[in-house]
N, C-alpha and C positions, 0 to 999 in steps of 0.2 A: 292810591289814586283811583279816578273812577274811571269812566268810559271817554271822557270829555278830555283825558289824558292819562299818554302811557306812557309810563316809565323802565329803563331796564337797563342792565348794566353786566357787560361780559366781555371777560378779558381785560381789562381796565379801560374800558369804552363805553361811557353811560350815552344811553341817547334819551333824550323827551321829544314825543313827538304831539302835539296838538291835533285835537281827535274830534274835534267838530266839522266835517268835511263837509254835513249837509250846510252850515252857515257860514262858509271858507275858513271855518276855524275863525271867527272871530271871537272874542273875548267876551261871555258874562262873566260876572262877579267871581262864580264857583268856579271859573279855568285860569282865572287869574291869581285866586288865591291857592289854587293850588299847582300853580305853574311856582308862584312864591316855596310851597313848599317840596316840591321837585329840586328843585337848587338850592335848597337848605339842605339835603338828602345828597346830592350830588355834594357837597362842600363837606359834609359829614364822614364820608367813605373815602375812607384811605387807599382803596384800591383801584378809584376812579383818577386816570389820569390824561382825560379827555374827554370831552362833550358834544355830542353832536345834537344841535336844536334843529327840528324842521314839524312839516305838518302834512298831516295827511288829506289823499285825493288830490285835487287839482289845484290848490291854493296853500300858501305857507301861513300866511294871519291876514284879516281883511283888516285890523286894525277894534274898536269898539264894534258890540254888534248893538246897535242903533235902536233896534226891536223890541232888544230886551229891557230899554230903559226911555222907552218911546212913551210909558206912560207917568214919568216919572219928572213931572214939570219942577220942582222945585229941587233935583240934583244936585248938588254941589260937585262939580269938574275938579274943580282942585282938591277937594277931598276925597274924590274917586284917585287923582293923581297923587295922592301924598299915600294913601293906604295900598293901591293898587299896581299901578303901573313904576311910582319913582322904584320902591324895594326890588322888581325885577329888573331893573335897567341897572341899580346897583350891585345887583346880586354876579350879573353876568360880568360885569365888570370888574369886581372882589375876588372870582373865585382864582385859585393858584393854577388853574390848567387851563389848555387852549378850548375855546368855545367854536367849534365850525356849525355856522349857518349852513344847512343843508337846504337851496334855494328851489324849492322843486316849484314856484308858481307863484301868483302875486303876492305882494306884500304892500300893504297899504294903511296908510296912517300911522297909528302904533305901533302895527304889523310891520312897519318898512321901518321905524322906529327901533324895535327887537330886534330886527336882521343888523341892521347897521351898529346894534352896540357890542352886535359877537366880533373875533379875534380877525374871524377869516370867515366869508363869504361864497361858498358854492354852488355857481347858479345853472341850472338847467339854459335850454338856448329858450325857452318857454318861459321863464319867469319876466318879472318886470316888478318894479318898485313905486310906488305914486305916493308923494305927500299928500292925500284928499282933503286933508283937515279946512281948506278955504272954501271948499265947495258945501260945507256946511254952519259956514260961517266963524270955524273956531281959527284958534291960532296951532302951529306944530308944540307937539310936546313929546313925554317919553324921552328925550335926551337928543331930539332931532334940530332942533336950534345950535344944538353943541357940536354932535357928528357932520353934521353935511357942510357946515364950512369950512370945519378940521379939512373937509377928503375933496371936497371943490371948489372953495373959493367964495365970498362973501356974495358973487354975482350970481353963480350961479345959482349958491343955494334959494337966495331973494328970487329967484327965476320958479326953482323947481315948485318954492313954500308958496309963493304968488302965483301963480298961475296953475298950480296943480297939476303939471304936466307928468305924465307918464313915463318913465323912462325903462324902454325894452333892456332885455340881459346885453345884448352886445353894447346899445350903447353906457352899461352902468358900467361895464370892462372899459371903456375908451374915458371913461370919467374920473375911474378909478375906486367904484363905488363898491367891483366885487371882485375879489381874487383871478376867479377861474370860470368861466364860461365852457359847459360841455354837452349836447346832445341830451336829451330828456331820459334816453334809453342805454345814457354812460353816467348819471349821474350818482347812481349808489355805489359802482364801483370805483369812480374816481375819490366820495365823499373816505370810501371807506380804507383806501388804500392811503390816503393822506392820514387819516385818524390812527390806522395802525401804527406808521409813524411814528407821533404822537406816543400812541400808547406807550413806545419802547424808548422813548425818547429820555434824556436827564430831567426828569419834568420837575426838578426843585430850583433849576436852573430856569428853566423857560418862566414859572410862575416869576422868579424875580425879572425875567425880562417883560415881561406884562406891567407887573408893577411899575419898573422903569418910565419904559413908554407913557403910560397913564401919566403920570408925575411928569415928565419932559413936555407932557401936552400944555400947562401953565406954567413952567417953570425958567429959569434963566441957566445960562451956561456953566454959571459958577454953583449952584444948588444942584444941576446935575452931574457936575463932575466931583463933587463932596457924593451925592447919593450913590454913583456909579460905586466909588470906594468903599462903601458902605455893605453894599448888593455883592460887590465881588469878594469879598471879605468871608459873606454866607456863604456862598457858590464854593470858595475855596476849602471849606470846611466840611464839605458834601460829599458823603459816599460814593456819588455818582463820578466829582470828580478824582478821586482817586481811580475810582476804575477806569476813568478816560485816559489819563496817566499811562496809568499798569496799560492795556490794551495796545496802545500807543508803542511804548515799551517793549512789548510782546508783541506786537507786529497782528495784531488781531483785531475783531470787531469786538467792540464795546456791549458789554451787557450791562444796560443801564436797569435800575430799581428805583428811581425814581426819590431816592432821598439821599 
């Protein structure tokens, strides 16, 4: 990776963090494609069993940076969106481990687009999330027509996409838009104490409950309770759960591996 993004991974705790801080970490071409392949890398490594997305300095992603394609009249959007932005929004959504947005500061447009397609949401009392996309005339994209009505309701989301209103961390917790709301100067330790979690966690079991949910989001009661059968069928054949078993059994804590 370059400067424009870092990647690393210890403990079975990968993080990428977005390293444009002088542009709020907004998106050219070259952070995009390789934020694509950060999470090719992240889905590659058997050792990673947790991801922590966030961005550095004072901003988590501004969304497009406008500047860099400000001379570039003839664009095509949707083909920046089929090469660029759909692959990451699917990428975060495919991988088998949990994805924690680490929310240290705005997220706009795309920017609030990426935040909302991770698992789990950790927002500083500082951040804030804005659909801008109206204010430049375009329409939401990046998967934010699909998330914000899943997590508010057809009204609000036509509220937040039309009118491009702001919405601060405490009220995106009262919305339901972020997990956990904490202190700007608590939020590495809360980020990181949840992801250790994680790390130790049955994490062949959690991917299939990722999966679940995904699939529950368009599906009916009868396709999910065949899937559910299906998913637990894997789970029960899982290292992890034998040791949950035994542990169980032996009156101990569980030492999960994660397969």
């Amino acid at each position: 990776m370059s400067d424009a993004l870092i990647y690393t991974i210890e403990n079975g705790i990968a993080r990428i963090t977005l390293n444009r801080p002088e542009a709020f970490n907004a998106f050219d071409d070259k952070q995009s494609f390789e934020l694509q392949d950060a999470l090719k890398a992240v889905d590659k490594d058997k050792t990673a069993r947790v991801l922590i997305l966030t961005g550095a300095g004072k901003a988590f992603c501004s969304g497009q940076d406008l500047k860099a394609i400000s001379g570039q009249a003839n664009r095509s959007l949707s083909d920046s969106l089929y090469k660029r932005y759909n692959p990451i929004i699917r990428a975060i959504r495919h991988l088998n481990i949990p994805v924690i947005c680490r929310l240290n500061g705005v997220a706009a447009g795309a920017g609030a687009s990426l935040a909302l397609a991770c698992d789990m949401i950790i927002a500083s009392e500082q951040a804030s999330l804005i659909e801008v996309f109206v204010n430049v005339g375009l329409v939401p994209d990046s998967g934010s027509s699909f998330f914000l009505p899943q997590l508010v309701g057809y009204q609000k989301a036509f509220e937040l996409c039309t009118l491009g209103t702001k919405v601060t961390a405490a009220e995106a917790l009262h919305l339901g838009l972020v997990n956990k709301v904490v202190a700007a100067d608590e939020l590495d330790a809360t980020v990181d104490e949840i992801a250790t979690r994680y790390a130790k966690a049955p994490t062949k079991a959690i991917g299939l409950m990722k999966k679940m949910l995904n699939k529950g989001m368009t599906s009916n009661l009868n396709d999910m309770l065949e899937y559910e059968a299906y998913c637990q069928e894997i789970a029960g054949r899982s290292a992890d759960y034998k040791e949950g078993v035994t542990s169980f059994v032996e009156k101990r804590p569980a030492i999960f591996t994660g397969k």
